[in-house]
C-alpha positions as CSV (number, residue, x, y, z in Angstrom):
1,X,0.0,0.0,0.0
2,X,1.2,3.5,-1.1
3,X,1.9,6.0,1.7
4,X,0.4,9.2,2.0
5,X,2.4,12.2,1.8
6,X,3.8,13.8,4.7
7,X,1.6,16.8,5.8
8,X,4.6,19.9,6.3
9,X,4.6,23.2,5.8
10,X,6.0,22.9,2.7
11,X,2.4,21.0,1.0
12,X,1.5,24.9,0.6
13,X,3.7,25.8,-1.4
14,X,3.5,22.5,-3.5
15,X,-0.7,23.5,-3.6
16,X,0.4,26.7,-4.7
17,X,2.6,25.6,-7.6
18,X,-0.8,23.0,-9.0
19,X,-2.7,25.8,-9.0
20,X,-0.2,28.2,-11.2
21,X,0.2,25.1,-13.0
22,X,-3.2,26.0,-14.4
23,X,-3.1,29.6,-15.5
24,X,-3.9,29.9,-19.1
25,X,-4.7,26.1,-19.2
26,X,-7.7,24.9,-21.2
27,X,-11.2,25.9,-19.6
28,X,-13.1,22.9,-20.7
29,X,-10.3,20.3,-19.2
30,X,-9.4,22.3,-15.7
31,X,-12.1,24.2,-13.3
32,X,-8.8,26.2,-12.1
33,X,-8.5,27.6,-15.3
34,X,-12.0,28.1,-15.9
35,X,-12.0,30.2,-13.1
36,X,-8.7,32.3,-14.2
37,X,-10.7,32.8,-17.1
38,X,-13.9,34.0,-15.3
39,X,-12.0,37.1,-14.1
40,X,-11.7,38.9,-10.6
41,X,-14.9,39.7,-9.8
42,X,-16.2,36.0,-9.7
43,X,-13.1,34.8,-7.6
44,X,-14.1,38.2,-5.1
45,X,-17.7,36.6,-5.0
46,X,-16.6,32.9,-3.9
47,X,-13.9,34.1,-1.7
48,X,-16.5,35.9,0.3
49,X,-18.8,33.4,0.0
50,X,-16.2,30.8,1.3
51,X,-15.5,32.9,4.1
52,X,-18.8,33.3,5.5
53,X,-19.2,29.8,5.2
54,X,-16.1,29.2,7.3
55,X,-17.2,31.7,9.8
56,X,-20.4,29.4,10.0
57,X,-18.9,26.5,10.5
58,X,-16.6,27.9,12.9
59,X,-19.6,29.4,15.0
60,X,-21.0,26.1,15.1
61,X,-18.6,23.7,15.9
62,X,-18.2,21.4,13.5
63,X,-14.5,20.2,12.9
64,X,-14.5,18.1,9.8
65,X,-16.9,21.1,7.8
66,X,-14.8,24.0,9.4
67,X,-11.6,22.3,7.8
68,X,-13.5,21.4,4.7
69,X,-14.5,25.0,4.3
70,X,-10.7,26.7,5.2
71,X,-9.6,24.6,2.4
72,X,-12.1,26.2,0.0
73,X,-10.8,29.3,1.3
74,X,-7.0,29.1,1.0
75,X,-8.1,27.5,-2.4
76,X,-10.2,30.7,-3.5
77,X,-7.3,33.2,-1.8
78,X,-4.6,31.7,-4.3
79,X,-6.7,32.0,-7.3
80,X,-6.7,35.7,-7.2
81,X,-4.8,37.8,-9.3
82,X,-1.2,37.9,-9.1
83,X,-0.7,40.7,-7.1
84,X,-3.2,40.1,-4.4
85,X,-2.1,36.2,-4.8
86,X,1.3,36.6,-3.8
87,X,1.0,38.5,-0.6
88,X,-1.1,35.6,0.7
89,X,1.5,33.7,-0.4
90,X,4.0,35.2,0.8
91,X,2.0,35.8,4.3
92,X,0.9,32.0,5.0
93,X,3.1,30.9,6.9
94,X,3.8,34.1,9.0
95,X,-0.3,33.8,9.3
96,X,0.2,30.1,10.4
97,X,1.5,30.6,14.4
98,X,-1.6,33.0,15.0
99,X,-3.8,29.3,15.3
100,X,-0.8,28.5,17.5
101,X,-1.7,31.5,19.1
102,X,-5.3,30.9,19.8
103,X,-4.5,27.9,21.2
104,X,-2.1,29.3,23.9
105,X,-4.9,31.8,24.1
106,X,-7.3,29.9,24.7
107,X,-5.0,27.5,26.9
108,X,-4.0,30.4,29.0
109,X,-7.6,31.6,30.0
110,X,-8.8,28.0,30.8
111,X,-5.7,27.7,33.2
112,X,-6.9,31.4,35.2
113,X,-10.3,30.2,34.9
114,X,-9.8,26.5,36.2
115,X,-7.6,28.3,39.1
116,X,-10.1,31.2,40.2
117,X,-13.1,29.1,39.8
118,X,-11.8,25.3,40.7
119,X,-13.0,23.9,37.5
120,X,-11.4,21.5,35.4
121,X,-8.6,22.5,33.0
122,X,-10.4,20.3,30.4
123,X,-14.0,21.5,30.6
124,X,-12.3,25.1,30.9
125,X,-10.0,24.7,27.5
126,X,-13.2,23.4,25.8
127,X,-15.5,26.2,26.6
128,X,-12.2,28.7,25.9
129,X,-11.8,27.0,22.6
130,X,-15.4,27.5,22.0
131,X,-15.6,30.6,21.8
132,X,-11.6,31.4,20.4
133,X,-12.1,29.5,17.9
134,X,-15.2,30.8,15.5
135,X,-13.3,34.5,16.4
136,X,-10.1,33.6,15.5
137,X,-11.5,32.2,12.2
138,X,-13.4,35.3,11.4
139,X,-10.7,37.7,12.1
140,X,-8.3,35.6,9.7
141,X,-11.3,35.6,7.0
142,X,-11.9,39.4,7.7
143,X,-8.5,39.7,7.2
144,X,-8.3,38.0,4.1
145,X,-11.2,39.8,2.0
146,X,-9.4,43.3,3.5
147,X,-6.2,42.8,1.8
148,X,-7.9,41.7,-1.5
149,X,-10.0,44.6,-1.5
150,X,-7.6,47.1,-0.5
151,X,-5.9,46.4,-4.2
152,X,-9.2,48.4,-5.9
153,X,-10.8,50.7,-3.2
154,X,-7.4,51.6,-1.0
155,X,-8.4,52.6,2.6
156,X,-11.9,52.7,2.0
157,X,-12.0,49.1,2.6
158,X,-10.6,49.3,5.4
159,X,-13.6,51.2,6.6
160,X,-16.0,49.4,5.0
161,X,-15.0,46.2,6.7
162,X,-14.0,47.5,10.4
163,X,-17.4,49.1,10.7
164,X,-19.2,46.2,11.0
165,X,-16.8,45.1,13.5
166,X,-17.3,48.0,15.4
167,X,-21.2,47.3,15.3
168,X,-20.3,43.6,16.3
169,X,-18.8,44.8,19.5
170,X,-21.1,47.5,20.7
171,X,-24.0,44.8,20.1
172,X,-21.7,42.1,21.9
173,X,-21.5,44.6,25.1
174,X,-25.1,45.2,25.0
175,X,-25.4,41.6,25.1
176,X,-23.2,41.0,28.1
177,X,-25.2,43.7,30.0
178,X,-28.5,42.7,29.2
179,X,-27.1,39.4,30.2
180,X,-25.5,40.4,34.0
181,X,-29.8,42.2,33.5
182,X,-31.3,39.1,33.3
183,X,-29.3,37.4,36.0
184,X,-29.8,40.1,38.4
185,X,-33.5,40.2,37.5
186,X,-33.4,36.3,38.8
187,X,-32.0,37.0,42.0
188,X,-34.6,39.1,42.6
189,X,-37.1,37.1,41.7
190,X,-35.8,34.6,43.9
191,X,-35.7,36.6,47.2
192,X,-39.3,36.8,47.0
193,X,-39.5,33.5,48.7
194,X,-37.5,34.8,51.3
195,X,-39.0,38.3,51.8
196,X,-42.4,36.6,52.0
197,X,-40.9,34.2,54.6
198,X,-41.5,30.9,53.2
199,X,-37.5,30.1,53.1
200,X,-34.3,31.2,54.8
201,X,-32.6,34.8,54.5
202,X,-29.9,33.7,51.9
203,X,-31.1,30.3,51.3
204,X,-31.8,30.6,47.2
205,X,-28.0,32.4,47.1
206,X,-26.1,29.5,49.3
207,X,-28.3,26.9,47.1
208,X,-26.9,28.5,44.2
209,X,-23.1,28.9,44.6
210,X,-23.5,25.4,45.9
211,X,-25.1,24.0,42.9
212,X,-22.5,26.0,40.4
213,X,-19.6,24.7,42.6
214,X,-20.9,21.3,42.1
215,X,-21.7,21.5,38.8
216,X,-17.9,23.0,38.0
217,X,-16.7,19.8,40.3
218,X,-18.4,17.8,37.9
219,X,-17.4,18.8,34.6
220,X,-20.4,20.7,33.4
221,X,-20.2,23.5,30.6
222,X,-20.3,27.5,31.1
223,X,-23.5,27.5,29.4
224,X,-25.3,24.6,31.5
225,X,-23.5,25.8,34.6
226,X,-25.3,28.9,33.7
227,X,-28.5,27.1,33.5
228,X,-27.9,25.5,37.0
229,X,-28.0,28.6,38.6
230,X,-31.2,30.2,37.3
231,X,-32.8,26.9,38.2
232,X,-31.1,26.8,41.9
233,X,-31.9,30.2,42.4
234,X,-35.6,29.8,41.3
235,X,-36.0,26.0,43.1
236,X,-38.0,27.1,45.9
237,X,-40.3,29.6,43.9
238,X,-43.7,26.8,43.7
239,X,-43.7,27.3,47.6
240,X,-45.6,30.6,46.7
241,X,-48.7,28.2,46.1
242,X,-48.5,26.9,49.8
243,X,-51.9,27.9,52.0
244,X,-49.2,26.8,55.1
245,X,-45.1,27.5,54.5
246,X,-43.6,24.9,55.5
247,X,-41.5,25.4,58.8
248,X,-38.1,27.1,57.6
249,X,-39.3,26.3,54.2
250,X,-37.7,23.1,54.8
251,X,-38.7,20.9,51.8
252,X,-36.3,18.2,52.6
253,X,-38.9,17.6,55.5
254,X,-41.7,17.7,52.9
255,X,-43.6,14.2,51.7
256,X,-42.6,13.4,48.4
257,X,-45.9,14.2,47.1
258,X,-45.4,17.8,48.3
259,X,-42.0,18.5,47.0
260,X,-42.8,17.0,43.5
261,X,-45.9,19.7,43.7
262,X,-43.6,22.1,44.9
263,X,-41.2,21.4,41.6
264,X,-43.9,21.0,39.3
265,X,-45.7,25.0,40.3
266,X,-42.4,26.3,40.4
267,X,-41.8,25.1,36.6
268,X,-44.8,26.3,35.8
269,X,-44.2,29.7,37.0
270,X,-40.4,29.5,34.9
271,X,-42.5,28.3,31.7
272,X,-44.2,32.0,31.8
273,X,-41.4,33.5,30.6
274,X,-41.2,32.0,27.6
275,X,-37.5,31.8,27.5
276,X,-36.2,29.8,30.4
277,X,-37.8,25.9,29.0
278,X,-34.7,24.1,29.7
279,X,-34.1,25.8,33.2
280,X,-38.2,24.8,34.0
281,X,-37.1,21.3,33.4
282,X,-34.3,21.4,35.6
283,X,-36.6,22.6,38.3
284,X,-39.8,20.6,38.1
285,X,-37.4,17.1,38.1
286,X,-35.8,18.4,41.2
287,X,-38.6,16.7,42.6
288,X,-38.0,13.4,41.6
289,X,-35.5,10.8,43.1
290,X,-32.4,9.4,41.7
291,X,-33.6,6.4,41.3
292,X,-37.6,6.3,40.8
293,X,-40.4,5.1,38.4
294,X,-40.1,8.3,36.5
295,X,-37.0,7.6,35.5
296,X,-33.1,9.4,36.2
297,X,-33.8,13.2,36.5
298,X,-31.1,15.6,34.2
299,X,-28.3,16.2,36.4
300,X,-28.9,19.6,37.1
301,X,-31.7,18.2,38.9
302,X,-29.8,15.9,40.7
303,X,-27.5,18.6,41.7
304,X,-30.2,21.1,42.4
305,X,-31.8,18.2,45.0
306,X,-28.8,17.8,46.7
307,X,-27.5,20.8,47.7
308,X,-31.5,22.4,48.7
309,X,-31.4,19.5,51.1
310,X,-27.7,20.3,51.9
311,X,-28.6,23.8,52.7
312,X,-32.0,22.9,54.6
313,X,-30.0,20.8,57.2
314,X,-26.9,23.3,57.7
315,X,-28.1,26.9,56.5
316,X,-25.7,29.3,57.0
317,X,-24.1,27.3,59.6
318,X,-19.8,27.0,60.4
319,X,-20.0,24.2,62.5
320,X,-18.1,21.1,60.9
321,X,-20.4,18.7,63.0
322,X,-23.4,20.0,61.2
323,X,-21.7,20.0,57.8
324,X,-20.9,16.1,58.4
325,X,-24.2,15.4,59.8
326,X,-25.9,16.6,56.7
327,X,-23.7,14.8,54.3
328,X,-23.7,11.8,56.3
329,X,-27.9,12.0,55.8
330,X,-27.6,12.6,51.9
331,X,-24.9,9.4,51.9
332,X,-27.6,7.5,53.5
333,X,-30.4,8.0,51.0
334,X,-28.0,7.8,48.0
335,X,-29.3,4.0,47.0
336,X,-32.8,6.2,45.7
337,X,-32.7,9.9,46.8
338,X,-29.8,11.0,45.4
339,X,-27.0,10.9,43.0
340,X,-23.9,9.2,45.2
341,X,-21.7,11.0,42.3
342,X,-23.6,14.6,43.0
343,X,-23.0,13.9,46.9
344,X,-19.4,12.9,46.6
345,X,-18.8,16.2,44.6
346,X,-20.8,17.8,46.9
347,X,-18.9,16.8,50.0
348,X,-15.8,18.0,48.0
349,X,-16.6,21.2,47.8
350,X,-18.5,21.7,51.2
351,X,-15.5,20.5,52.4
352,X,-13.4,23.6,50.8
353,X,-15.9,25.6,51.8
354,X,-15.8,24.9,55.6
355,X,-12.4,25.4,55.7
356,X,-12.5,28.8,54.4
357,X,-15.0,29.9,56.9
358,X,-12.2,28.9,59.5
């Protein structure tokens, strides 16, 4: 069996060279030179075609396409005109590094990330790579089409091109703000439980750092971590329904049947907004056990289960003997009540967070 070429640096240049190859070839026997032929303005309309649809494959995720598509690019870059075709050239491999460099980017904040926030490096990288990725892609396409165009239109393309950019980020910071908005607007909405006296000063807080700092001990995403914390800080919101709170708003001392109905008005409440389906879910199968005839609950359920009942047994109580009291309870119901994973990584992280208190 033949073996494949080595894959160097030097298989650009050898790319480049086929390509050449073709110039004033026959149309009818070689697409390349069929599209020599066609002029600039059709390469300038697949090249920007190419790199949207680079950008989009970037965006969402999928390896194989976005590698598929890059190759269409580079392919459409070097079939430009001779002047704009040599300074890609002649720039590839100084351009090659910068996906070094979003790696080491990328690698970089998921180590200050995993540090501040005790996640794990891998889960960090990933979700860092997410996101560095579709940019650093864009940027190298923007980059692209700017140096092409700058051969007709000079430094109005420069213009025309960063503008949109500029857009891009003023809409991204509204985004983040309307964001920290909505998050905000949930803690509020879940310190009416508390202001109405139905649950614990602090309670929905502690229950969500706790389920977050789980969730981050297990692995979970940004984005779902995200989710876990609307639905920790909005768990308690069906005991709005109750004719009689329950004492401390303890619903680790509830009957089954009463926290499932608790789960299943708070959900419904969630639903009403229209936006927040997923984090409805999380909150009506809080309800349910680990092990039950409605089958396993999502793990931000399981999570969300745990540390309510954590927090109903120790509050915003120091002492260690509480701490191991309550654990010790959640260890024994983990054959149906809850997740002996969740609890484990739940003891973890109580455990860091008694001994910060100290």
């Amino acid at each position: 069996m033949a073996r494949a070429p080595a894959l160097d640096a030097t298989i650009l240049d050898r790319l480049y060279k086929v390509i050449e190859s073709r110039k004033g070839g026959d149309p009818t026997k070689s697409n390349t030179a069929k599209l020599f032929a066609k002029g600039t303005e059709k390469i300038a309309q697949k090249l920007g075609e190419e790199a949207v649809e680079a950008v989009i494959e970037g965006v969402r995720g999928r390896k194989k396409d976005l590698a598929a598509e890059s190759a269409d690019l580079l392919y459409w870059a070097w079939t430009a005109p001779d002047g704009r075709r040599a300074k890609v050239v002649d720039s590839a491999p100084a351009r090659m590094p910068g996906y070094v460099g979003v790696v080491l980017t990328a690698a970089a904040g998921a180590r200050g990330r995993a540090d501040a926030l005790r996640a794990r490096f891998g889960v960090a990288l990933w979700d860092e790579m997410r996101v560095q990725l579709p940019l650093g892609v864009a940027v190298a396409a923007t980059a692209m089409l700017i140096a092409f165009a700058a051969e007709e239109m000079g430094l109005v393309a420069l213009a025309l091109f960063i503008a949109p950019l500029l857009v891009t980020q003023v809409a991204f910071r509204r985004y983040a703000g309307i964001r920290a908005t909505y998050l905000q607007t949930v803690r509020a909405l879940a310190r009416v439980t508390e202001v109405g006296g139905y649950v614990e000063d602090g309670h929905a807080h502690r229950v969500g750092q706790l389920a977050v700092a789980v969730g981050r001990e297990l692995g979970m995403s940004e984005p779902d971590l995200l989710e876990l914390e609307y639905a920790a800080l909005m768990h308690d919101i069906g005991q709005l329904s109750l004719a009689d709170p329950i004492p401390g708003g303890a619903t680790v001392l509830a009957s089954p049947d009463d926290q499932r109905r608790i789960a299943e008005l708070g959900a419904s409440v969630i639903e009403e907004a229209g936006v927040l389906d997923r984090v409805a879910e999380i909150v009506r199968c809080q309800g349910w056990p680990w092990r039950g005839p409605g089958g396993e609950p999502p793990v931000g359920s399981r999570i969300v289960r745990a540390a309510n009942a954590f927090d109903d047994l120790v509050g915003a109580s120091a002492d260690s003997g509480r701490v191991t009291t309550a654990l010790e309870r959640l260890r024994l119901d983990t054959a149906t009540e809850y997740d002996p994973g969740v609890v484990e990584a739940l003891s973890k992280v109580a455990g860091r967070g008694h001994a910060g208190r100290r």
